[in-house]
C-alpha positions in Angstrom: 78.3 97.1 -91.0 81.3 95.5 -92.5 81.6 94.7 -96.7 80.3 91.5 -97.1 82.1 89.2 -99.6 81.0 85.5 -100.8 82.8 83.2 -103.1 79.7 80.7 -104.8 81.1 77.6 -106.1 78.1 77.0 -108.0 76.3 80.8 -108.4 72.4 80.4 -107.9 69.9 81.7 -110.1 69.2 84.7 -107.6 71.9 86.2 -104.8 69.8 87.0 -100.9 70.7 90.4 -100.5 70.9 91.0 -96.3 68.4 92.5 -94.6 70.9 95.3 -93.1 71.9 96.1 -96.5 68.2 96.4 -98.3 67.4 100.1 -99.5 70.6 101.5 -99.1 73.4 102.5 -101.3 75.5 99.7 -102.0 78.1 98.6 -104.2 77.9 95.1 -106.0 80.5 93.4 -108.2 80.1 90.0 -110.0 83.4 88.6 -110.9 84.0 85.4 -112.2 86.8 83.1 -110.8 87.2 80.6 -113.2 88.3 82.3 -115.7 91.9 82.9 -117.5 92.8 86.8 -116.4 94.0 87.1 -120.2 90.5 85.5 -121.4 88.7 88.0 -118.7 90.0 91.6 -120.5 88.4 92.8 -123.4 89.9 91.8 -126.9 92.0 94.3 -128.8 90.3 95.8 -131.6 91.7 94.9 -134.9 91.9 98.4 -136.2 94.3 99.5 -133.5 96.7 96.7 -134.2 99.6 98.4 -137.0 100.8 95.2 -139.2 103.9 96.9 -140.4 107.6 95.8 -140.6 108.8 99.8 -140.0 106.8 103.1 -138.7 108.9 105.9 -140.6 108.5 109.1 -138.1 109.9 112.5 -140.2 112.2 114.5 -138.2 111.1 117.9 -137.0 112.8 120.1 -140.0 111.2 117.2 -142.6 107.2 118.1 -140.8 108.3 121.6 -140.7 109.6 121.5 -144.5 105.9 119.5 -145.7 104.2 122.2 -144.0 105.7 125.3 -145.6 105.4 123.2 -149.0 101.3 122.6 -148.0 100.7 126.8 -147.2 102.8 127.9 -150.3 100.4 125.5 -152.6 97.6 126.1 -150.7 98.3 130.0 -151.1 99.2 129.4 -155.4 95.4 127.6 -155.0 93.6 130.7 -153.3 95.8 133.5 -155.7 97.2 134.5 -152.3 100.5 136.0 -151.6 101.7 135.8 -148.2 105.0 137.6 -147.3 106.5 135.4 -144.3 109.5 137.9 -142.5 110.8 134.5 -141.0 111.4 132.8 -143.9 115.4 133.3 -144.9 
């Protein structure tokens, strides 16, 4: 059997399904016409939205420098000392 497709001007309160298609596996999709596309999607959600005039990103060295700064106060905290052979 082919896909059946309908366009309703006016939808009714209840769609026929066809006899063919009753008790089997089928897909159905309800999809207004009328509508704006834009108006159709979901809204953003405020929270993701960033109002800010500039996003400062630190370079790599600037992460890598907050980091080392982090573990040596974090060690000072815990009465920890670490010897790091990479560090010059």
């Amino acid at each position: 059997m082919q896909p059946l497709r309908q366009i309703y001007e006016d939808a009714p309160d209840s769609i026929p399904v066809p006899e063919a298609l009753r008790h089997r596996r089928i897909e159905l999709i309800l999809w207004p016409l009328d509508e704006d596309p834009e108006s159709a999607l979901p809204a953003r959600p405020a929270f993701a939205i960033a109002d800010v005039e500039r996003v400062e990103i630190p370079s790599r060295e600037e992460r890598n420098a907050r980091r080392s700064e982090d573990l040596q106060h974090q060690q000072r905290i815990e009465g920890l000392t670490i010897i790091n052979p990479f560090a010059s």
